[in-house]
C-alpha positions in Angstrom: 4.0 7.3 12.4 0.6 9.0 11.1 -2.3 9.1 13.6 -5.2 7.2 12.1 -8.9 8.3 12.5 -11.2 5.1 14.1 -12.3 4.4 9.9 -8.6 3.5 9.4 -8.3 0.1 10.2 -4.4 -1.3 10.5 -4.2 -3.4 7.3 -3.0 -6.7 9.7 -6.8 -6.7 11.5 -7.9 -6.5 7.7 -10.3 -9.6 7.5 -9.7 -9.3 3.9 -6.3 -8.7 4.3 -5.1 -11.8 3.0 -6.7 -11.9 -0.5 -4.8 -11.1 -3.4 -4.0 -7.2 -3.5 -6.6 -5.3 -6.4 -5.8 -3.7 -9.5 -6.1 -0.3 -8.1 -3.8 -1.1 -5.6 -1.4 -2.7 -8.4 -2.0 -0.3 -10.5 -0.9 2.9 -7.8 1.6 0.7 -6.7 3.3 0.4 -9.9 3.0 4.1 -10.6 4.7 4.7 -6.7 7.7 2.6 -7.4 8.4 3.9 -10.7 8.8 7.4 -9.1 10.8 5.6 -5.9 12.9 3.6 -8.7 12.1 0.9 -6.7 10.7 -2.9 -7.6 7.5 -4.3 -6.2 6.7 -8.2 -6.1 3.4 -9.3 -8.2 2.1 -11.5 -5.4 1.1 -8.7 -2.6 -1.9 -9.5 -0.4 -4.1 -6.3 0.0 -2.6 -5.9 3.4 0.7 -5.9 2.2 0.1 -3.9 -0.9 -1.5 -1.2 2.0 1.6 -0.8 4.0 3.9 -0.9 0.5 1.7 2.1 -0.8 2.1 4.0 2.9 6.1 3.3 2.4 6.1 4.6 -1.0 4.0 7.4 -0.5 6.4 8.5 2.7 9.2 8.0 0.0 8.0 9.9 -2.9 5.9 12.5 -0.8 2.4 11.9 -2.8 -0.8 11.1 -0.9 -0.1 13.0 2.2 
């Protein structure tokens, strides 16, 4: 597991967490599981689209 810095939340104490994810986070997601030949469901909250980016990225080796 990464260490994370105090300004890194854990995307479950999110008090946003359970909105709709954003199109940023869509929009990276969508670019991640292309590269990870992998599918992603539309309907991720912004907590959930969090920890699928962190999977992905461990997967494909980008953002780290």
């Amino acid at each position: 597991m990464t260490d994370r810095t105090n300004a890194e939340k854990d995307p479950s104490d999110w008090t946003t967490g359970d909105e709709p994810a954003t199109g940023a986070q869509e929009s990276y997601l969508q670019t991640l599981a292309t590269e990870a030949h992998e599918d992603v469901p539309d309907d991720l909250t912004k907590a959930d689209a969090s920890r699928k980016i962190d999977e992905l990225q461990e997967k494909t080796g980008r953002g780290r």
